[in-house]
C-alpha positions as CSV (number, residue, x, y, z in Angstrom):
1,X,-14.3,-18.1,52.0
2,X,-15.3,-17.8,48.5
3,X,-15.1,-21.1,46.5
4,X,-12.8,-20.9,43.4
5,X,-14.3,-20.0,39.6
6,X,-15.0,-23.2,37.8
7,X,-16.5,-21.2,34.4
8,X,-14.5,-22.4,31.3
9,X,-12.1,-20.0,30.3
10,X,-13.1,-17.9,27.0
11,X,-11.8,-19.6,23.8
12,X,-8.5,-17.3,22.7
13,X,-8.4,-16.3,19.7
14,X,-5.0,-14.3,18.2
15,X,-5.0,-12.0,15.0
16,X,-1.8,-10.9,14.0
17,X,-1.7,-7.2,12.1
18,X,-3.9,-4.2,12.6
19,X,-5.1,-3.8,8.8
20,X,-8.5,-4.0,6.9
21,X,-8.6,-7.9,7.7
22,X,-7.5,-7.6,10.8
23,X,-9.8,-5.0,12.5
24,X,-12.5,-6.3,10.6
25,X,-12.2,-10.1,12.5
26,X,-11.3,-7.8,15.9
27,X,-14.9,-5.6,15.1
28,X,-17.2,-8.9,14.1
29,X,-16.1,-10.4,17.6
30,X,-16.9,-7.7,19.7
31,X,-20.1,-8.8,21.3
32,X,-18.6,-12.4,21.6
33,X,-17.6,-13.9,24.4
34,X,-14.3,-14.5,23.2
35,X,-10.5,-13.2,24.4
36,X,-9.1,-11.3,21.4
37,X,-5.2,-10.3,21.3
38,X,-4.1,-8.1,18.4
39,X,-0.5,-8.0,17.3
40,X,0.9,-5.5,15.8
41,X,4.2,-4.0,14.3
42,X,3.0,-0.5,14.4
43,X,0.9,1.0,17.0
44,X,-1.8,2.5,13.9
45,X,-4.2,1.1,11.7
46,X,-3.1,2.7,7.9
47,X,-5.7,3.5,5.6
48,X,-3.0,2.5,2.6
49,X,-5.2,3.7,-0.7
50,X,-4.2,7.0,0.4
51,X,-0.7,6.4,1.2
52,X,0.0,8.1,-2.2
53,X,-1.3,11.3,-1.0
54,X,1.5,11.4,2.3
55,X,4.3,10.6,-0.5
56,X,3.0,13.5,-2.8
57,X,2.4,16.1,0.3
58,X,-2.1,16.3,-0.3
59,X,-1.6,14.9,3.2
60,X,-0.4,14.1,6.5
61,X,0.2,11.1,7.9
62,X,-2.4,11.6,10.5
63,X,-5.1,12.3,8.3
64,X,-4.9,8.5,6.7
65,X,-3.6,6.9,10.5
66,X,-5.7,6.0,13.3
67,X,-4.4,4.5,16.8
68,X,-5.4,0.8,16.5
69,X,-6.3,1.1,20.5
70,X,-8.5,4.2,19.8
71,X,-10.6,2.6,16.8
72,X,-11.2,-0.8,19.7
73,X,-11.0,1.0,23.0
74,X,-15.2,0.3,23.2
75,X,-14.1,-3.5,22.6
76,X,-13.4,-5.2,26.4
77,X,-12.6,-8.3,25.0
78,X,-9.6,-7.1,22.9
79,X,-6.0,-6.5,24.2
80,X,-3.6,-4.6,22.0
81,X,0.0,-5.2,21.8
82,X,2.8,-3.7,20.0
83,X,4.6,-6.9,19.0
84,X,6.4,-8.1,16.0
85,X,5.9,-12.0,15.5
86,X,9.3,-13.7,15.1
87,X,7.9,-17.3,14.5
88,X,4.2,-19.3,15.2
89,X,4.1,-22.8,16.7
90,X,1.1,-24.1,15.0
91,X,0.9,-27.6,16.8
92,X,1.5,-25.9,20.6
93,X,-1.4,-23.0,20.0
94,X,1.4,-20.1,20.6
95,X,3.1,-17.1,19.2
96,X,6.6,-15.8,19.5
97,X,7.0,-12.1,20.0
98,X,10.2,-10.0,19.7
99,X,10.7,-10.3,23.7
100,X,10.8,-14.0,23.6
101,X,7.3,-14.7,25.3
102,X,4.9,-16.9,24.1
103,X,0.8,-15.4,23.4
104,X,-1.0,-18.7,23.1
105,X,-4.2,-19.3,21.5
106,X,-6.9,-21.5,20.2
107,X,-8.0,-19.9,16.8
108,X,-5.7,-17.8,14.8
109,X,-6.3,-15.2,12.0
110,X,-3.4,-14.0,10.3
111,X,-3.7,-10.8,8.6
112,X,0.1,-9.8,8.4
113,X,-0.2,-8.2,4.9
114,X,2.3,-7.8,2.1
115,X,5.5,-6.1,1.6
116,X,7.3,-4.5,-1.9
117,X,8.4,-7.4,-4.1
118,X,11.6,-6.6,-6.0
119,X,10.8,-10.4,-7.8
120,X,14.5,-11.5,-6.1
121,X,16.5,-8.4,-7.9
122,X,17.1,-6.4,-4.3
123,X,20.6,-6.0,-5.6
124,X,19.7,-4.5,-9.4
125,X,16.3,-2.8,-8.6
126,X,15.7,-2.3,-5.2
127,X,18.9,-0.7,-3.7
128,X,17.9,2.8,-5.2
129,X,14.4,2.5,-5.6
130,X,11.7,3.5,-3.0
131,X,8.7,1.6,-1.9
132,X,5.2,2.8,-1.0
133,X,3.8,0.3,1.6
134,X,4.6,2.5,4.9
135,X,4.0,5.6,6.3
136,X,7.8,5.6,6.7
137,X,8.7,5.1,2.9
138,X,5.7,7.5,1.9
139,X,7.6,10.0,4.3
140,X,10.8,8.8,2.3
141,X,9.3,9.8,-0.7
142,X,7.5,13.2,0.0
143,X,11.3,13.5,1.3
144,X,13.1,12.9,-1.7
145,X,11.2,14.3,-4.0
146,X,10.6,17.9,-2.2
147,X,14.4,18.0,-2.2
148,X,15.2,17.6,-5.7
149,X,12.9,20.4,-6.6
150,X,15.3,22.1,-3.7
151,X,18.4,20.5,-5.4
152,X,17.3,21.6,-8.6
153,X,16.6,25.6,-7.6
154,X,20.4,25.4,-6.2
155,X,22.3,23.8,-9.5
156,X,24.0,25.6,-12.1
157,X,24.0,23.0,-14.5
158,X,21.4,22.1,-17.3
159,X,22.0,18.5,-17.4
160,X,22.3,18.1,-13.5
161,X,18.9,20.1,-13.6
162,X,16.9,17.7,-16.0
163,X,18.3,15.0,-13.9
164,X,16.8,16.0,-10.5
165,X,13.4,17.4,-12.1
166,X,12.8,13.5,-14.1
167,X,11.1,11.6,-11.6
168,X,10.7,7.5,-12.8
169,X,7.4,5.6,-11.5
170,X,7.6,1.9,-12.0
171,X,4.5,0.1,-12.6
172,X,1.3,0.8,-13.6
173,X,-1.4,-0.4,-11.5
174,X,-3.5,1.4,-9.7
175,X,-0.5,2.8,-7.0
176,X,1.9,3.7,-10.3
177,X,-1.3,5.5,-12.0
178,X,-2.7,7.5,-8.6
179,X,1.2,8.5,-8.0
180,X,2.1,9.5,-11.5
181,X,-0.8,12.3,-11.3
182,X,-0.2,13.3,-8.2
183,X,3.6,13.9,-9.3
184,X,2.4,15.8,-12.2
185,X,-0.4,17.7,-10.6
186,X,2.4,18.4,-7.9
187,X,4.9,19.9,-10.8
188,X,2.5,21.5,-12.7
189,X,0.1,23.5,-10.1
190,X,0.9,23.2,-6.5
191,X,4.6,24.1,-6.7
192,X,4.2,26.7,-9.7
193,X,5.0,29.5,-8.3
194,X,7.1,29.0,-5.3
195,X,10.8,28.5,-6.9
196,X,12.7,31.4,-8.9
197,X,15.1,29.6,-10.8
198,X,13.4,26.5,-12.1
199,X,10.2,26.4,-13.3
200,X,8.6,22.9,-11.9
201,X,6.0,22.5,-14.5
202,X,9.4,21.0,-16.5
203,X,9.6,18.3,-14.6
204,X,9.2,15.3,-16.5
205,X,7.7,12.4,-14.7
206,X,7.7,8.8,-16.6
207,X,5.5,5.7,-15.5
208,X,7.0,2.6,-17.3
209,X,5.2,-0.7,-17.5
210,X,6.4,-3.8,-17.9
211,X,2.6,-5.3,-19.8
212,X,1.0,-3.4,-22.8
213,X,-1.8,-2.0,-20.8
214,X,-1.9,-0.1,-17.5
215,X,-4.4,-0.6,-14.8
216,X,-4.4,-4.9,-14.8
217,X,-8.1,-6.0,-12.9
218,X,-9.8,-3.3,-14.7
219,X,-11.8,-3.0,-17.5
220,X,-9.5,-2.2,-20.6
221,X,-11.5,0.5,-21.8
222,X,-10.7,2.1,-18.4
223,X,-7.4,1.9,-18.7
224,X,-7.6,3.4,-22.3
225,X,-8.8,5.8,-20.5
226,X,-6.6,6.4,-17.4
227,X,-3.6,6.5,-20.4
228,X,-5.3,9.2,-22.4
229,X,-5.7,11.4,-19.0
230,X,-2.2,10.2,-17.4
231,X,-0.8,12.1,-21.1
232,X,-3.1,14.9,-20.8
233,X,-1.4,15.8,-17.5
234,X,1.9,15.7,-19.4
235,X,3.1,12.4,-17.6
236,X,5.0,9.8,-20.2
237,X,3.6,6.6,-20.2
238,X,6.0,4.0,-21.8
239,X,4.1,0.4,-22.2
240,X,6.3,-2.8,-22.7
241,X,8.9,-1.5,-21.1
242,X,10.6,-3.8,-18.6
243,X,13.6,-2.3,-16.4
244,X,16.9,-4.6,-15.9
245,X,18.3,-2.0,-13.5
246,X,18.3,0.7,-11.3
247,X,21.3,2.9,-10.1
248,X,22.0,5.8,-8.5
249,X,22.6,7.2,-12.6
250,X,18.8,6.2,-13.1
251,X,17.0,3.4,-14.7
252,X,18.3,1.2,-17.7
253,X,16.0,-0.4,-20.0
254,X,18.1,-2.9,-21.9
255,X,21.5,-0.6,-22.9
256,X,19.4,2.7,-22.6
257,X,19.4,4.7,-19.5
258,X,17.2,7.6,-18.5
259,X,18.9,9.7,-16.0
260,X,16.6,10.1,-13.2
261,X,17.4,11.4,-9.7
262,X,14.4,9.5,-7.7
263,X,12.6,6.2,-9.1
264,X,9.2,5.1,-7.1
265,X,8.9,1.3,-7.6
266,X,5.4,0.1,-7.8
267,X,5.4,-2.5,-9.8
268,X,4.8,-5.4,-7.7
269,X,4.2,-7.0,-4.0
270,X,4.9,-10.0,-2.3
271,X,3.5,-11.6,0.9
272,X,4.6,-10.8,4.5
273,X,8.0,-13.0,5.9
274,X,5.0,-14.7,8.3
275,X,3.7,-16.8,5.7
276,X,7.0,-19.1,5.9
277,X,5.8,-19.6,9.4
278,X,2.8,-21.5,8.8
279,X,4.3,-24.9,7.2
280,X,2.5,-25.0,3.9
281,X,4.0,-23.9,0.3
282,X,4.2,-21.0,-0.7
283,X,3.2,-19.1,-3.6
284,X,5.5,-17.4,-5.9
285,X,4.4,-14.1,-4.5
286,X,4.6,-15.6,-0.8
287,X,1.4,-15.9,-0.8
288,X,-0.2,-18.5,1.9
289,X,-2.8,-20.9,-0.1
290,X,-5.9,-21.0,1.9
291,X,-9.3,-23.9,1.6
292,X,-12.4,-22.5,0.9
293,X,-13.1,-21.4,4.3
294,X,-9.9,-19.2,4.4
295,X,-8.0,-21.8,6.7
296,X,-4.9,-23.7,6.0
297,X,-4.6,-27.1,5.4
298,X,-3.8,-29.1,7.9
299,X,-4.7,-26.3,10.8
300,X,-8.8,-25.7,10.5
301,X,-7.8,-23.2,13.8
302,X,-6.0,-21.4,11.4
303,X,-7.1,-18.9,9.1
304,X,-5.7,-16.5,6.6
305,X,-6.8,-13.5,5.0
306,X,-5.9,-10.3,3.2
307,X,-3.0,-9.8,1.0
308,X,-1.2,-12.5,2.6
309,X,-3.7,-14.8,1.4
310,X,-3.9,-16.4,-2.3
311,X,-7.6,-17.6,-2.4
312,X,-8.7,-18.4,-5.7
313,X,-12.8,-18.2,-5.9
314,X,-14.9,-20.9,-6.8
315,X,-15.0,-21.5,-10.5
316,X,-12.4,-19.2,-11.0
317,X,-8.3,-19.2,-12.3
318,X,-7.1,-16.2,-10.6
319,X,-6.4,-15.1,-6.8
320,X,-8.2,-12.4,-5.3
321,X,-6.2,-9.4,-5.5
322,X,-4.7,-7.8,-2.5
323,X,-7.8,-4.5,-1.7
324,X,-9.0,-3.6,1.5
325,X,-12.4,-4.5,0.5
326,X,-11.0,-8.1,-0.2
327,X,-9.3,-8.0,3.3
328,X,-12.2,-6.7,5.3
329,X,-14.8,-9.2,4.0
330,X,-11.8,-11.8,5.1
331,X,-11.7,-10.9,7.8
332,X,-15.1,-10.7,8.9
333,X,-16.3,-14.3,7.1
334,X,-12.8,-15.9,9.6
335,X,-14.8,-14.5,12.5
336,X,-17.6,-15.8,12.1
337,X,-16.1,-19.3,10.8
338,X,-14.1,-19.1,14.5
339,X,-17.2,-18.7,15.8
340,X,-18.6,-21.6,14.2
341,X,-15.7,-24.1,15.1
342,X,-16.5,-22.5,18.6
343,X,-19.9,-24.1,18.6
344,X,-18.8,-27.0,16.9
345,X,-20.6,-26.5,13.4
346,X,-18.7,-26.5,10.2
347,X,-17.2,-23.2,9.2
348,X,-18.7,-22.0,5.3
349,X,-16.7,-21.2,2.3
350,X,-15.8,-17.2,1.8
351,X,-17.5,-15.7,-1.2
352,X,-16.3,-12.3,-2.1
353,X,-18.6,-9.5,-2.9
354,X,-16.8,-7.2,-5.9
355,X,-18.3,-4.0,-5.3
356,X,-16.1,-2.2,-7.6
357,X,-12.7,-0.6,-8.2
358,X,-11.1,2.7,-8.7
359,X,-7.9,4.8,-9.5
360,X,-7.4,8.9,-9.2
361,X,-5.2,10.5,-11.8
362,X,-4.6,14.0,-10.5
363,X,-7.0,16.6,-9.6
364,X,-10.4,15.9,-11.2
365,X,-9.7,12.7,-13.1
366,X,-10.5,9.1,-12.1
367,X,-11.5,5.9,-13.3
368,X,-13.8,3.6,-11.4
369,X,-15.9,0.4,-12.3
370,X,-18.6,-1.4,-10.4
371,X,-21.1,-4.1,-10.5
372,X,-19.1,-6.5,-12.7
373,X,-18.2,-4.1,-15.1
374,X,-21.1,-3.0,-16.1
375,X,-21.0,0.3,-14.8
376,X,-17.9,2.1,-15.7
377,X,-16.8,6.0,-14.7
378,X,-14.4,8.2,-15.7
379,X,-13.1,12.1,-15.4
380,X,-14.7,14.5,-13.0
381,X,-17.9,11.8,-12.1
382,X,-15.2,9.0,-11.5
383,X,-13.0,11.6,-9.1
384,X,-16.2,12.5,-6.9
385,X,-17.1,8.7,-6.5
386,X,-13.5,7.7,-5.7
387,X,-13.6,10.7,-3.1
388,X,-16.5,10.0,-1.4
389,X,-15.7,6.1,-1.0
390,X,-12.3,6.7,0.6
391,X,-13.3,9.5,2.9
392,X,-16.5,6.6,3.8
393,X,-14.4,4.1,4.4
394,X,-11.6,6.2,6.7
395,X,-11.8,4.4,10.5
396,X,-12.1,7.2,12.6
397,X,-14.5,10.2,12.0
398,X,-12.4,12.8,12.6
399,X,-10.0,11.7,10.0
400,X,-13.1,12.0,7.4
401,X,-13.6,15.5,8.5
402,X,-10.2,16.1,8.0
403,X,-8.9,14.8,4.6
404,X,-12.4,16.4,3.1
405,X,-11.4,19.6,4.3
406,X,-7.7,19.1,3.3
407,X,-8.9,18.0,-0.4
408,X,-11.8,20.7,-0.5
409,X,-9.2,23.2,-0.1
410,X,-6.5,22.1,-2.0
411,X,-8.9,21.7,-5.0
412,X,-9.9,24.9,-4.9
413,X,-6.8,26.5,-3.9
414,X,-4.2,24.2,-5.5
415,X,-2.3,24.4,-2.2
416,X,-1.3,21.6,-0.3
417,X,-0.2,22.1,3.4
418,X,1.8,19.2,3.9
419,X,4.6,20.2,1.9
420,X,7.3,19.7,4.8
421,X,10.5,18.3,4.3
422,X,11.6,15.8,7.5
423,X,14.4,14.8,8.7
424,X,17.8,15.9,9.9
425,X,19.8,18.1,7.6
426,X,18.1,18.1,4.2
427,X,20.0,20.5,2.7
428,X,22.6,17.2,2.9
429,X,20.3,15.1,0.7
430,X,19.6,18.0,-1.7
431,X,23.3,18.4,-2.0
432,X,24.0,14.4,-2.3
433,X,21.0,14.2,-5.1
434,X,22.8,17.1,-7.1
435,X,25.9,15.6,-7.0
436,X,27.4,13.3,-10.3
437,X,26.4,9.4,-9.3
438,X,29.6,7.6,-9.2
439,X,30.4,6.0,-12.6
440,X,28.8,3.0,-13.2
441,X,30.7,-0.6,-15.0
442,X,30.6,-0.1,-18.7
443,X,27.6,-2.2,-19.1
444,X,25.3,0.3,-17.1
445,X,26.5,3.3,-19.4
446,X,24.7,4.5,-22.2
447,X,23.7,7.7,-23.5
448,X,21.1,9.8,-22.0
449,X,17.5,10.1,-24.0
């Protein structure tokens, strides 16, 4: 008779979400003698600069989506679950999942993410407004805006026509910017010649920003320069211009309305619900502060990383903004700090590595900095570095394959082959978006530009 194991059990170590920061922490721990459980809402690791593209048809979701359990299934020491968190005990080491069971652990990384911030206003700006942080709401998107074009090929009246073919972007960082173009490249080449009765390249698609400058984080020559190639597609870039509603009429900026038929919001995230969970104060973006070292106070088991996380660098005033490159250097430097505390040695402070950023605006324009600054790209050269650093830094190699070709041939073509419209019924939609908005309160009415 065999005499029972007495080997310590492996130290268990939780991440919660299936992001950059998250699959980073999961990849640095692979050769580790360690028990790794990934939570996860969705069963797919999203590759979100690109989300964009889903929401303006350049592609499909599967081109920019990866099964979390494909891009670890060489990883033994990682178990996947599909699980949304409902709460964390901190002090008892466990996790509550949607069925009520408990996943306990030693060390926990949270990389939950960030959801769309509507800044408290669900009720004025969000309830006809769409996000962009899911495949779902890019879905919703490619959706709505593929069926006003329909709408708009089916109505007999001028007015109603303008309406559905206006198409409002709120916000102008580097989401607002990369959708703008791709609405106007969208208008203007890819649907040219496909509808009889309209003629798309009318459509008139307005980013409004609340600052005086688009492109916040970059250098402000750059974003000179995203605003001089955002006009030269024909979008309408109105600066200082701060909504106080949105209805199903359009968007009102003070006692002026622009009649709009589908408004993209943009403009502004806020921190995953999860962060309440992890008794410390909150940011007012939800935002978990985090020590040096990425862990909380009070909880050196405990780390935080990504967007979730407001860490504000050594000798600096502002947060880290919310990039995959941000989040994947997270969450390898709160591997390796769990490894420390494993081996009992003090974890290190996280220094982040800014190795540049970028923004597309339509086919053959970009802007992109790197090294500080210092080196600054725009137009055609900007385009084939942004192109070659997202297709780099796709997970799964098949997906790289995949969007090149996609790109390669809508470039060349000005075709894209995602242009489906989802869903039950959408000739119901197309019909609901043509029809007259219900009258608003006198406050909301004003006359159309």
């Amino acid at each position: 008779m065999s005499e029972p194991s007495t080997a310590p059990a492996r130290p268990r170590v939780v991440i919660i979400g299936g992001g950059f920061g998250g699959l980073a922490a999961a990849r640095a721990l692979a050769d580790e003698d360690v028990s790794i459980t990934l939570l996860d809402r969705a069963n797919h690791h999203l590759f979100q600069p690109l989300l964009y593209q889903v929401a303006m048809a350049g592609l499909s979701p599967a081109d920019i989506a990866v099964p979390i359990r494909t891009v670890l299934r060489h990883q033994p020491n990682v178990r996947v679950l599909l699980a949304d968190v409902q709460g964390l005990d901190l002090i008892a080491r466990h996790a509550v999942i949607d069925d009520g069971s408990y996943v306990e652990f030693e060390y926990l990384i949270v990389a939950a993410g960030a959801k769309t911030n509507f800044f408290g206003r669900e009720d004025a700006l969000g309830r006809h407004a769409l996000g962009l942080k899911t495949v779902d709401e890019a879905l919703d998107i490619r959706r709505r805006v593929l069926c006003a074009f329909e709408a708009a090929e089916r109505a007999n009246d001028e007015a109603v026509r303008r309406r559905l073919l206006t198409f409002v972007v709120i916000g102008g960082g580097a989401t607002g910017v990369e959708l703008a173009g791709a609405l106007s490249d969208l208008s203007r080449t890819v649907l040219s010649d496909d509808f009889r009765a309209i003629d798309p390249g009318e459509a008139r698609v307005l980013l409004l920003e609340r600052a005086e400058r688009l492109l916040p984080g970059f250098d402000p020559r750059l974003a000179v320069k995203a605003l001089e190639q955002l006009r030269e597609l024909g979008v309408q870039v109105q600066l200082g211009s701060a909504v106080d509603r949105i209805t199903e009429r359009g968007v009102l900026i003070g006692s002026e309305l622009t009649p709009a038929a589908t408004v993209i919001w943009t403009a502004g995230v806020c921190g995953n619900e999860l962060g309440g969970a992890l008794s410390v104060e909150l940011d007012g973006s939800g935002r978990v502060p985090v020590r040096p070292d990425l862990s909380i106070a009070g909880f050196p088991n405990v780390f935080v990383i990504g967007d979730l996380a407001r860490f504000v660098p050594e000798g600096g005033t502002a947060p880290l903004p919310g990039l995959a490159p941000v989040a994947a250097q997270q969450g390898r430097h709160a591997a390796k700090n769990v490894l420390r505390r494993i081996r009992d040695r003090p974890s290190e402070s996280f220094r982040y590595v800014d190795k540049g950023a970028m923004a597309t605006i339509g086919r053959s324009r970009a802007v992109a900095q790197a090294l500080g600054g210092r080196l600054r790209l725009t137009g055609l050269l900007a385009w084939l570095a942004w192109l070659f650093v997202h297709i780099w830094f796709l997970i799964d190699f098949r997906n790289r394959v995949s969007v090149l070709l996609n790109w390669f041939w809508s470039y060349i073509a000005y075709r894209r082959g995602a242009r489906l419209i989802t869903g039950d019924r959408p000739w119901e939609l197309a019909e609901k978006l043509a029809a007259p908005p219900p009258s608003s309160r006198t406050t909301d009415v004003a006359a159309p530009k």
